[in-house]
C-alpha positions, -999 to 999 in steps of 0.1 A, spaced: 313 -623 565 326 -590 558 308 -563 556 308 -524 546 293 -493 554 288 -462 531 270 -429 546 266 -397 533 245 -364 548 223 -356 518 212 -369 489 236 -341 469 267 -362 476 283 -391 463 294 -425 482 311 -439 452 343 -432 466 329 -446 499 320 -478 481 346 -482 457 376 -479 488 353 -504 505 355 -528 475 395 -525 472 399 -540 509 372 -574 502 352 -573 468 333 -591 483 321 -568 510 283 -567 516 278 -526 514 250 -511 532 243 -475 520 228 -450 538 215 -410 537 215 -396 571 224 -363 587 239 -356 619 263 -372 645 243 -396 664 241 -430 656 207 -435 669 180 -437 641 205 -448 610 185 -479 599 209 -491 576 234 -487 606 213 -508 631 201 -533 604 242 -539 601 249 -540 637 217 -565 640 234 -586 613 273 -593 622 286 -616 642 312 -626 664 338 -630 638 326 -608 613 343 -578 598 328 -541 590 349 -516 571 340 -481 571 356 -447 554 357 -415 562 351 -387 539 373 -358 547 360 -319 545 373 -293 524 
C-alpha cells in the first residue's frame, strides 16, 4: 500500500501543494492530513494512526514545505 502524509502548523496554511506532490509520485496514495504545531512527533493523531496502519512493505511519502 502506499501511503502519504500532508502536515501543516495552522489552519491559515495550505497542504495542497503537500497533497498534490504526494499525488505525482502514486495517485493512488492514501493521504492522511493533519494540523499540528510544533517539532515533536508525539501527539500527531493522524501521524500515529499512519504508523499504526503500514506494514512491512508498505510505502509512506512525505514533503517538506520550505520557509521563506
Amino acid at each position: 500500500m502506499i501511503y502519504g502524509y500532508a502536515r501543516i502548523s495552522t489552519d491559515k496554511q495550505n497542504m495542497e501543494r503537500q497533497i498534490r506532490n504526494i499525488l505525482a509520485v502514486n495517485a493512488q496514495a492514501k493521504i492522511y492530513q493533519e494540523v499540528f504545531t510544533g517539532t515533536k512527533t508525539t501527539g500527531r493523531r493522524k501521524l500515529e494512526a499512519l504508523l499504526k496502519r503500514v506494514q512491512s512493505g508498505d510505502t509512506i511519502h512525505v514533503t517538506v514545505q520550505g520557509y521563506a
